[in-house]
C-alpha positions in Angstrom: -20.0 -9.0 56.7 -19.3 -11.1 53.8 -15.8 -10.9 51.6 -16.3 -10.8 48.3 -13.4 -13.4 46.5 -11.8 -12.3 43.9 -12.5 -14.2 40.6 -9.2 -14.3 38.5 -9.6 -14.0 34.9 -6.5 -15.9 33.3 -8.2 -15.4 29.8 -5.9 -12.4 29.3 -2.6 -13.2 30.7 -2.8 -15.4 28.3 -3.6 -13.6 25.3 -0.5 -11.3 25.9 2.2 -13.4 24.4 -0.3 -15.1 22.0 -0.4 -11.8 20.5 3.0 -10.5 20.5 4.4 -13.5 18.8 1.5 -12.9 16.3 2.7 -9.5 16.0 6.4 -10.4 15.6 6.5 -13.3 13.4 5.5 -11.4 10.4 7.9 -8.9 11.1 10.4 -11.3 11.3 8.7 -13.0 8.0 8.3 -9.9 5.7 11.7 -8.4 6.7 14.1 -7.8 4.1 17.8 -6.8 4.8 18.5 -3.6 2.4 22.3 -2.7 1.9 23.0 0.7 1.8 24.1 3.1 -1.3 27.3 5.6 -0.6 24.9 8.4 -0.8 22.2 7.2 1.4 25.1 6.0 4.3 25.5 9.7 4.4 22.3 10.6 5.6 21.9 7.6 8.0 22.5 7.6 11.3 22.6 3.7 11.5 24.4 0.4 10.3 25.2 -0.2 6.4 22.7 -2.4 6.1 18.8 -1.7 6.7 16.5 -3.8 7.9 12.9 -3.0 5.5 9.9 -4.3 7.1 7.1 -2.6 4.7 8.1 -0.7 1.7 10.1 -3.1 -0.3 6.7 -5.7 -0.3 5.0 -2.4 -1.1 7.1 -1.4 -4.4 6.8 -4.5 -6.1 
């Protein structure tokens, strides 16, 4: 009987962070910190200040 060896492919461990810091940089890029209005607090669950990722780019 012959074993068959495994071939290892390293090709995509490596591609995982590779691609999450190419994910998360522009995040971290294109984020812009929104401070809350009285009204809108209200309605929030979360801090006073929001972090925006896509819709303030998007209204200009």
């Amino acid at each position: 009987m012959s074993r068959r060896l495994k071939e290892e492919n390293p090709g995509q461990i490596i591609l995982m962070p590779i691609a999450a810091i190419i994910t998360i940089i522009p995040l971290i890029v294109f984020s812009k910190f929104v401070k809350l209005s009285e009204i809108e607090m209200k309605s929030w669950t979360g801090e006073q200040i929001y972090a925006d990722f896509f819709s303030y780019y998007k209204s200009q």
